[in-house]
KOLMARKE-332393 format. One record per residue (C-alpha): chain; residue number from 1; x, y negated, z; residue in one letter. Coordinates in Angstrom, 3 decimals, decimal comma. Each point is the difference from the previous one (the first is absolute). Layout:
# KOLMARKE-332393
<atom><cadena>A</cadena><num>NUM</num><east>X</east><north>Y</north><up>Z</up><residuo>a</residuo></atom>
...
This chain:
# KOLMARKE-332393
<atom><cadena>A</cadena><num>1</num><east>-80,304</east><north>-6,169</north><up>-66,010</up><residuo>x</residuo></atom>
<atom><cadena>A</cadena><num>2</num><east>-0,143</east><north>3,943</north><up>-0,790</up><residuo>x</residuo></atom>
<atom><cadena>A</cadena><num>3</num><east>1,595</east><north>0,971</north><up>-3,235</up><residuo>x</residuo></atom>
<atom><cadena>A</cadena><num>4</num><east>-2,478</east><north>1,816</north><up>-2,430</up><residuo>x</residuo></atom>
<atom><cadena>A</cadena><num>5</num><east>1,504</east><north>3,405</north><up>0,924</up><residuo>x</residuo></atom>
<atom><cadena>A</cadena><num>6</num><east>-0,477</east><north>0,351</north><up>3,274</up><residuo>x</residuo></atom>
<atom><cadena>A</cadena><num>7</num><east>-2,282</east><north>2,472</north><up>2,238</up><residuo>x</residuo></atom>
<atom><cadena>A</cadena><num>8</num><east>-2,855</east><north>-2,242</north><up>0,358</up><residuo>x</residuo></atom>
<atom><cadena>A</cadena><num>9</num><east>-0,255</east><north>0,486</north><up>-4,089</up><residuo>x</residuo></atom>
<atom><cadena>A</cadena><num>10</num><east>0,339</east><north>3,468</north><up>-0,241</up><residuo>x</residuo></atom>
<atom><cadena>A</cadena><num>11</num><east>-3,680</east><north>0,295</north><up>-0,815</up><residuo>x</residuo></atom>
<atom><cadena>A</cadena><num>12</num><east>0,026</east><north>-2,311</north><up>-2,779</up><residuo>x</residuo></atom>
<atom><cadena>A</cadena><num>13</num><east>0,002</east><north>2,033</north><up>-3,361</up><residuo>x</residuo></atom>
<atom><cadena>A</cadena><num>14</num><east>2,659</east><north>-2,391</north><up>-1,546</up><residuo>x</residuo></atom>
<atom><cadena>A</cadena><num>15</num><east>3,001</east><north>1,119</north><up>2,434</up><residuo>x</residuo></atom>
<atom><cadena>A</cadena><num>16</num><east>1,628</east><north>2,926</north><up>-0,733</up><residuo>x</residuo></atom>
<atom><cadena>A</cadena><num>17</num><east>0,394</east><north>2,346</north><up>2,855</up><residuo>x</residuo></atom>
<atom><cadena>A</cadena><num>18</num><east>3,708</east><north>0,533</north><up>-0,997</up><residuo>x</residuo></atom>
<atom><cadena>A</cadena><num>19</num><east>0,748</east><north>-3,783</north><up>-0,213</up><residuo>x</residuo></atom>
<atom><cadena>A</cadena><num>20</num><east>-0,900</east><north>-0,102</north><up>4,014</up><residuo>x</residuo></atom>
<atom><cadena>A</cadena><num>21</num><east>3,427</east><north>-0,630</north><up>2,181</up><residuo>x</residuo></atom>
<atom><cadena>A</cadena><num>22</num><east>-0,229</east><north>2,249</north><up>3,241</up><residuo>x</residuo></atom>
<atom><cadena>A</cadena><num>23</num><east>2,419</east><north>-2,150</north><up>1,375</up><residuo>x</residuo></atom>
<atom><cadena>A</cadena><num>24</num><east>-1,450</east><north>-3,276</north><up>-0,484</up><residuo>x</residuo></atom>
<atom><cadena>A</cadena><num>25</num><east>-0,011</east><north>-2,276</north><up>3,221</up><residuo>x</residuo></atom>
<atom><cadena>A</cadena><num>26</num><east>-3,711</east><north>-0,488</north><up>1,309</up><residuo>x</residuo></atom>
<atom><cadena>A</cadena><num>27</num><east>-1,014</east><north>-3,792</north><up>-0,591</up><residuo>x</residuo></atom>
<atom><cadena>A</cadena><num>28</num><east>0,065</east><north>-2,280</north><up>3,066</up><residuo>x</residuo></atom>
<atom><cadena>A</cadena><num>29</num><east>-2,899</east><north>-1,653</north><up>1,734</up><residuo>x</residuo></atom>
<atom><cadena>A</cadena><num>30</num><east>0,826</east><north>-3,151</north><up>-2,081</up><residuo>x</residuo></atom>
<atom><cadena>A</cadena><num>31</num><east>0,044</east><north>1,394</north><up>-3,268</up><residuo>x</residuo></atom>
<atom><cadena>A</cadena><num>32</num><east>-3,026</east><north>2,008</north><up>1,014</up><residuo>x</residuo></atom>
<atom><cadena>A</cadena><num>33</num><east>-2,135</east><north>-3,053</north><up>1,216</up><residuo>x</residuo></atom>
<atom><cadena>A</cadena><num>34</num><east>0,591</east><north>-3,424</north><up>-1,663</up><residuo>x</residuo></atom>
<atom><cadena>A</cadena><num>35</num><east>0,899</east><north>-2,393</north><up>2,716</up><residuo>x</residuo></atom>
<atom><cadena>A</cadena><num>36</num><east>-3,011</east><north>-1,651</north><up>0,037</up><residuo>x</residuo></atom>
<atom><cadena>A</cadena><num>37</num><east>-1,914</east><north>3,232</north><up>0,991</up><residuo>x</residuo></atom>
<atom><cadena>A</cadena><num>38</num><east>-0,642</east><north>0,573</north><up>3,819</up><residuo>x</residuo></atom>
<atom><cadena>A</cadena><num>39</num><east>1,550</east><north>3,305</north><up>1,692</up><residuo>x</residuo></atom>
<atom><cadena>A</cadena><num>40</num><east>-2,806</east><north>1,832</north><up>2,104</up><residuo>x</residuo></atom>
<atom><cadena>A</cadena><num>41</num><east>0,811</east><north>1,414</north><up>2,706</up><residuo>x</residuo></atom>
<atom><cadena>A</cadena><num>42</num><east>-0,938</east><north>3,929</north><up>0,555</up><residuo>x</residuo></atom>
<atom><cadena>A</cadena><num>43</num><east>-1,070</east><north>-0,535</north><up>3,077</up><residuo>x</residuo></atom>
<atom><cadena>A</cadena><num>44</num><east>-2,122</east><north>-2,588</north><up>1,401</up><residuo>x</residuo></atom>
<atom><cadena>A</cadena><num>45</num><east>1,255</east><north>-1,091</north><up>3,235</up><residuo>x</residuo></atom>
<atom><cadena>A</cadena><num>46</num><east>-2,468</east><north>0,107</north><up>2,679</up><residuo>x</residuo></atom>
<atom><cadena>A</cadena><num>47</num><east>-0,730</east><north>-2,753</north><up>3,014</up><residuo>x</residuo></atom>
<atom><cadena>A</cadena><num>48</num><east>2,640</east><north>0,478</north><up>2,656</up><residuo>x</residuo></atom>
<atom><cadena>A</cadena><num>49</num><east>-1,245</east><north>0,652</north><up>3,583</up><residuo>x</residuo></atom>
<atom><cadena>A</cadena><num>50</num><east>-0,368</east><north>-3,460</north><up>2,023</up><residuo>x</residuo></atom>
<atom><cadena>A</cadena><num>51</num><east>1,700</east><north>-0,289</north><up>3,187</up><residuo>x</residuo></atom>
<atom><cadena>A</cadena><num>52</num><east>-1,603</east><north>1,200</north><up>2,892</up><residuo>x</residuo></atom>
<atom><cadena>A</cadena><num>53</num><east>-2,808</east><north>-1,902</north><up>2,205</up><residuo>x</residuo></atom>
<atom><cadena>A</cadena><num>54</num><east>0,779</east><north>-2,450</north><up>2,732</up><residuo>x</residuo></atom>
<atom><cadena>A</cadena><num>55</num><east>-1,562</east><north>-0,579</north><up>2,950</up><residuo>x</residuo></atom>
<atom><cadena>A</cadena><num>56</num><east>-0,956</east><north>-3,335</north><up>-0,884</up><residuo>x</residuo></atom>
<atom><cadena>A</cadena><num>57</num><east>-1,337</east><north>1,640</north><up>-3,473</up><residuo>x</residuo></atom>
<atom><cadena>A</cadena><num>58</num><east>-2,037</east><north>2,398</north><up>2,098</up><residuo>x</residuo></atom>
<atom><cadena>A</cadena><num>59</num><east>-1,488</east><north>-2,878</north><up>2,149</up><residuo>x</residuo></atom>
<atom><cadena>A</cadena><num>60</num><east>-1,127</east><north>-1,812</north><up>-2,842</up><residuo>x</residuo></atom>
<atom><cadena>A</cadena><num>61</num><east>-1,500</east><north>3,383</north><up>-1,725</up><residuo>x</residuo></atom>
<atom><cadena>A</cadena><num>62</num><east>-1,900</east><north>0,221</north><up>3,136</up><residuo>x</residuo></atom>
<atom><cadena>A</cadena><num>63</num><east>-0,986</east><north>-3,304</north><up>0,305</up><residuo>x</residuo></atom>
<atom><cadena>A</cadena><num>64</num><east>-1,200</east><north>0,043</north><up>-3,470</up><residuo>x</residuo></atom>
<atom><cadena>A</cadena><num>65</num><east>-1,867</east><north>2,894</north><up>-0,051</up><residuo>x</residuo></atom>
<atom><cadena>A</cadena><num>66</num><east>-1,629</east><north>-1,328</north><up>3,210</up><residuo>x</residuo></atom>
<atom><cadena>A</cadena><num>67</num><east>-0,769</east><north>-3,260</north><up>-2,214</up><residuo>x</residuo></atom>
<atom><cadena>A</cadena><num>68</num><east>-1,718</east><north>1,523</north><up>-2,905</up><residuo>x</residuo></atom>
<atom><cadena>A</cadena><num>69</num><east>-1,790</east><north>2,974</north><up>2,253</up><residuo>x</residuo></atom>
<atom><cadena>A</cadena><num>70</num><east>-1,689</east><north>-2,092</north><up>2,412</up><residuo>x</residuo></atom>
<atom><cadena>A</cadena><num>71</num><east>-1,138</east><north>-2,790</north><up>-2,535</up><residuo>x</residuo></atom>
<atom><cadena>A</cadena><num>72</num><east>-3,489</east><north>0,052</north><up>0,325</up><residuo>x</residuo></atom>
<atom><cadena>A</cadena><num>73</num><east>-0,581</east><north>-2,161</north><up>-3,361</up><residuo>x</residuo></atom>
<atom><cadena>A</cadena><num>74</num><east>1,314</east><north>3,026</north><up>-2,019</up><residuo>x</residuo></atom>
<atom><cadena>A</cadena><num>75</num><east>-1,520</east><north>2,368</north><up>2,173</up><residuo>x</residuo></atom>
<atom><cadena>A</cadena><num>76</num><east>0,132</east><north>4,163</north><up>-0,606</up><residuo>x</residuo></atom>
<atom><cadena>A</cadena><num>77</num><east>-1,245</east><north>-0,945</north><up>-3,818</up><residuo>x</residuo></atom>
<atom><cadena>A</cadena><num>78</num><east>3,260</east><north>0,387</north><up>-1,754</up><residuo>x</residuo></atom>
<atom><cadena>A</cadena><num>79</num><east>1,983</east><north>2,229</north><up>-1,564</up><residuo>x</residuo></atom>
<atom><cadena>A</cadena><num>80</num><east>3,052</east><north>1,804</north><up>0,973</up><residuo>x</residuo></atom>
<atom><cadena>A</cadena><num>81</num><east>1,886</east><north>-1,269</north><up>-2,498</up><residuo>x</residuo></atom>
<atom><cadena>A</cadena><num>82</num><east>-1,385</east><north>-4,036</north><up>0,542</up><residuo>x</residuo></atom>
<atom><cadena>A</cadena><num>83</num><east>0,818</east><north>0,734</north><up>3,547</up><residuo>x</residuo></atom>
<atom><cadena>A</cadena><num>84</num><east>3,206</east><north>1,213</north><up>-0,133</up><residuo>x</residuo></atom>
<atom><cadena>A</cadena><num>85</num><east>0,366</east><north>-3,112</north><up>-2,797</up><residuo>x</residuo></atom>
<atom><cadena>A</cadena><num>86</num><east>-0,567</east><north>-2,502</north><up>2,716</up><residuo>x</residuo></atom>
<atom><cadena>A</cadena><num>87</num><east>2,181</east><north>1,694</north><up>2,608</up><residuo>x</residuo></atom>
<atom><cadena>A</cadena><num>88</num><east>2,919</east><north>-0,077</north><up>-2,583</up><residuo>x</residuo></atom>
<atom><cadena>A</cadena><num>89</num><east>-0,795</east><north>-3,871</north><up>-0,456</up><residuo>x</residuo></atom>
<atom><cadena>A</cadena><num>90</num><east>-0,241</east><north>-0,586</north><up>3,579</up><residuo>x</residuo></atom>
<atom><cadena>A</cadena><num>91</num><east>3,074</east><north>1,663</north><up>0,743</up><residuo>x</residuo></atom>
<atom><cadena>A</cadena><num>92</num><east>2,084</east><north>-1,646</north><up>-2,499</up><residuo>x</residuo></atom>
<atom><cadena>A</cadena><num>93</num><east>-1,656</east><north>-3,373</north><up>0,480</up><residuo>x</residuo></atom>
<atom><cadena>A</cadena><num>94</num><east>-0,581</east><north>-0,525</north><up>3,835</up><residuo>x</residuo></atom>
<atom><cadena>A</cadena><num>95</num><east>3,237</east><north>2,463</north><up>1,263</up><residuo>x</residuo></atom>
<atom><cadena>A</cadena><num>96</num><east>3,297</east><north>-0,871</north><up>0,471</up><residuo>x</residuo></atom>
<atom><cadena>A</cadena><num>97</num><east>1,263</east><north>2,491</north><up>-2,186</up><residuo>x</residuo></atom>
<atom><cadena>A</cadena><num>98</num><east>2,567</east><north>-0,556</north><up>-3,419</up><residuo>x</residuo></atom>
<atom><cadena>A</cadena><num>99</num><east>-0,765</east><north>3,487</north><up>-1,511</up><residuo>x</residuo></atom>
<atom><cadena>A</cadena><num>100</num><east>-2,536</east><north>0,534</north><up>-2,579</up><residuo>x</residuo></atom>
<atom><cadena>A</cadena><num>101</num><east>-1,404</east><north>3,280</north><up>1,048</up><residuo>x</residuo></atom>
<atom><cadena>A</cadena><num>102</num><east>-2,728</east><north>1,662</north><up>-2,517</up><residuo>x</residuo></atom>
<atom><cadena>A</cadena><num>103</num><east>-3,410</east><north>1,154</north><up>1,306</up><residuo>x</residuo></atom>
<atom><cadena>A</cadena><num>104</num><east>0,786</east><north>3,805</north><up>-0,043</up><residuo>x</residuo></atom>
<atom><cadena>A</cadena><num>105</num><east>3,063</east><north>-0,962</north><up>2,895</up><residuo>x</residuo></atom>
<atom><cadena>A</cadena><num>106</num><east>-2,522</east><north>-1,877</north><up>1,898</up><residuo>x</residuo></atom>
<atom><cadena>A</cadena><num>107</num><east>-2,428</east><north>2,703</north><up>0,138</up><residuo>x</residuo></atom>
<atom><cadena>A</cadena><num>108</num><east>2,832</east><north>2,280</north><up>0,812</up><residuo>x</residuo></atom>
<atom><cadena>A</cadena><num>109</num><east>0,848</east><north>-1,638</north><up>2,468</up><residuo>x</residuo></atom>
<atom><cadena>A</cadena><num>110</num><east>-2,826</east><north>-1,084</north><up>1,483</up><residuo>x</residuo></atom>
<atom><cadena>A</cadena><num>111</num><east>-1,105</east><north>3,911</north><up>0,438</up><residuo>x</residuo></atom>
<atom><cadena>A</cadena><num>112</num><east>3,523</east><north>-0,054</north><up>2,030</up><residuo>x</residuo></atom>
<atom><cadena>A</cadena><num>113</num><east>-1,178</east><north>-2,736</north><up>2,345</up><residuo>x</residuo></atom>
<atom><cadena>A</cadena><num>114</num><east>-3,540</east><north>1,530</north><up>0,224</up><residuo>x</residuo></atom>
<atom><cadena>A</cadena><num>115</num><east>1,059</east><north>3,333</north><up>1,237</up><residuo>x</residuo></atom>
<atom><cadena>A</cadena><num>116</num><east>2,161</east><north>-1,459</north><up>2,554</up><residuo>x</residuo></atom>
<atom><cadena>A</cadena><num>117</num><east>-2,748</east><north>-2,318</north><up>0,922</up><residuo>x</residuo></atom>
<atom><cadena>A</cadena><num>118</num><east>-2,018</east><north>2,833</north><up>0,351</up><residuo>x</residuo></atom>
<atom><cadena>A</cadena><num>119</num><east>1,927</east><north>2,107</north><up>2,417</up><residuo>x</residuo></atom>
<atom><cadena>A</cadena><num>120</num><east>0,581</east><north>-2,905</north><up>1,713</up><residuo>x</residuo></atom>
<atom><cadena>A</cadena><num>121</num><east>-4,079</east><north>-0,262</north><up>0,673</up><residuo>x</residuo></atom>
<atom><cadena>A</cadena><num>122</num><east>-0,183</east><north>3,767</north><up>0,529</up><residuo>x</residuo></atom>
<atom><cadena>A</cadena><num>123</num><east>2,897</east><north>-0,238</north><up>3,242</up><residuo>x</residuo></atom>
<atom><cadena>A</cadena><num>124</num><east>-2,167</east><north>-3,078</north><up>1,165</up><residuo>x</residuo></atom>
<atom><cadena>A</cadena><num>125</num><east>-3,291</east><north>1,964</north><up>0,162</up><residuo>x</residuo></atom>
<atom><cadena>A</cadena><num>126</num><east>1,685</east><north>3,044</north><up>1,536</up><residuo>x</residuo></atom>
<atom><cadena>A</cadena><num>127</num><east>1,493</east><north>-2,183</north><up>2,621</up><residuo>x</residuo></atom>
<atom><cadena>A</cadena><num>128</num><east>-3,598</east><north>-1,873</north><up>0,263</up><residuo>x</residuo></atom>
<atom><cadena>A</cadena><num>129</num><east>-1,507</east><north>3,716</north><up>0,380</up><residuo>x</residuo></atom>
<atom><cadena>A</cadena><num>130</num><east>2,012</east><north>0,892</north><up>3,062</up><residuo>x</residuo></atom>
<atom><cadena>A</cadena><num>131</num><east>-1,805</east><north>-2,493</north><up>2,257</up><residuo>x</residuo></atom>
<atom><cadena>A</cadena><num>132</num><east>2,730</east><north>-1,695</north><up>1,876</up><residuo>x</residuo></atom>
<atom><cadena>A</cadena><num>133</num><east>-1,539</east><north>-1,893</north><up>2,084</up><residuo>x</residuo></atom>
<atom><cadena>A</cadena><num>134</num><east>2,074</east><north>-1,308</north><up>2,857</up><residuo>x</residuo></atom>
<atom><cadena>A</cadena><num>135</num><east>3,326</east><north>0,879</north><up>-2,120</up><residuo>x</residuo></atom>
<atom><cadena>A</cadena><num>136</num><east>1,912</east><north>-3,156</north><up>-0,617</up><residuo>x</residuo></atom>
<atom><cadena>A</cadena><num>137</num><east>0,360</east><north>-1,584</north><up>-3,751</up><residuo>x</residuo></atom>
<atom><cadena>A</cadena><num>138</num><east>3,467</east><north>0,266</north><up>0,013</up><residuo>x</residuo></atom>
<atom><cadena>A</cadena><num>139</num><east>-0,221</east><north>3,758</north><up>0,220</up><residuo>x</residuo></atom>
<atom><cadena>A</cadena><num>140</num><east>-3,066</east><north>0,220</north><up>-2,154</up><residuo>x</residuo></atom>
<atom><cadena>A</cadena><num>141</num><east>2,584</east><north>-1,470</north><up>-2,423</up><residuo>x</residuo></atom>
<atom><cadena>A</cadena><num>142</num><east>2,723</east><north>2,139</north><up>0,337</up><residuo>x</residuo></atom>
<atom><cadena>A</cadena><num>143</num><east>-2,269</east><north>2,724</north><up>-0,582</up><residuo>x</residuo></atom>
<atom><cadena>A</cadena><num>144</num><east>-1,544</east><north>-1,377</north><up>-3,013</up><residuo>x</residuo></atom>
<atom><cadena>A</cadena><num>145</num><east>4,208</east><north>-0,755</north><up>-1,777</up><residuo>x</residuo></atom>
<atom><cadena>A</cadena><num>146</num><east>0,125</east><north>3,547</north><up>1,159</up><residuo>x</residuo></atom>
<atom><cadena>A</cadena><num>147</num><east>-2,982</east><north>1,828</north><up>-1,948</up><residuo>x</residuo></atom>
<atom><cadena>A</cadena><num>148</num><east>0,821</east><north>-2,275</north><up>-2,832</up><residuo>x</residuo></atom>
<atom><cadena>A</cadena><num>149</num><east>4,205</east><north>0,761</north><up>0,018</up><residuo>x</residuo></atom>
<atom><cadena>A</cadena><num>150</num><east>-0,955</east><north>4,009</north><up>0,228</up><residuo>x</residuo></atom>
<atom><cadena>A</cadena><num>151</num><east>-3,052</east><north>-0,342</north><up>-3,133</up><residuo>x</residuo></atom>
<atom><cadena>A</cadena><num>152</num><east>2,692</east><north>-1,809</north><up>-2,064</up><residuo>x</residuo></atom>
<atom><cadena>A</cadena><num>153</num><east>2,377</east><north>2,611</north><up>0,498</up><residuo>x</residuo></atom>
<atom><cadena>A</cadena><num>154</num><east>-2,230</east><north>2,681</north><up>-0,796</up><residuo>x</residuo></atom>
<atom><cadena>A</cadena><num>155</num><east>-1,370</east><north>-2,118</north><up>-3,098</up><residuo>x</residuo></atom>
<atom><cadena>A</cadena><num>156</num><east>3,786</east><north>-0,703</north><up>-1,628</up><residuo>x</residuo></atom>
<atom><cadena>A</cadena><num>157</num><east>1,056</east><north>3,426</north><up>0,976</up><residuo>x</residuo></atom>
């Protein structure tokens, strides 16, 4: 333990300021804390980032959302937060996935998906728009990959 004159004690009236040793060695972390007392930590360490998502996670996000949006038991009557509940249960029950991911990366994700999704739809109706009648499928097609490879790179650029 600390001797009675060291710095910690210099505020006590019974030490003389004299009596102090300037050259006293500081006491250890043992003598400091018994060794039954717990060291805390300064910092507290924060959740580490989870691995990215897989294809097969993003499938089952997908097919889970799907699952819990079109339930018509349920219905629109529930809140954001019980509906994002049941898509986290649905994901982690029904998927094929090993990673716990929280509720905050599924709705991150999911907005992800969704704007994809979404261009995806737009490139669709502007092909849909430009009447093709008498154009074949397979070109149709090609145009569609097209609009949707040129919005991507304009969306991640």
């Amino acid at each position: 333990m600390c001797s009675a004159q060291s710095f910690s004690n210099m505020m006590d009236d019974s030490v003389e300021v004299e009596n102090i040793s300037l050259f006293q060695p500081l006491p250890s972390a043992d003598e400091e804390h018994g060794e039954d007392d717990t060291l805390i930590s300064p910092t507290k360490k924060r959740g580490q980032r989870a691995a990215n998502y897989s294809s097969d996670e993003d499938v089952a996000l997908i097919r889970a959302w799907e699952s819990v949006s079109l339930d018509a038991i349920a219905g629109v009557d529930q809140s954001s937060s019980t509906f994002w509940s049941r898509i986290s249960e649905h994901f982690h029950g029904n998927g094929n996935t090993t990673t716990t991911r929280t509720i905050g990366s599924l709705q991150h994700r999911w907005s992800t998906i969704q704007e994809c999704c979404n261009k995806w739809k737009s490139c669709l109706a502007q092909v849909a728009r430009q009447h093709p009648s008498g154009v074949p499928l397979q070109e149709q097609v090609s145009t569609l990959f097209m609009l949707f490879k040129t919005s991507l790179l304009i969306l991640f650029t």
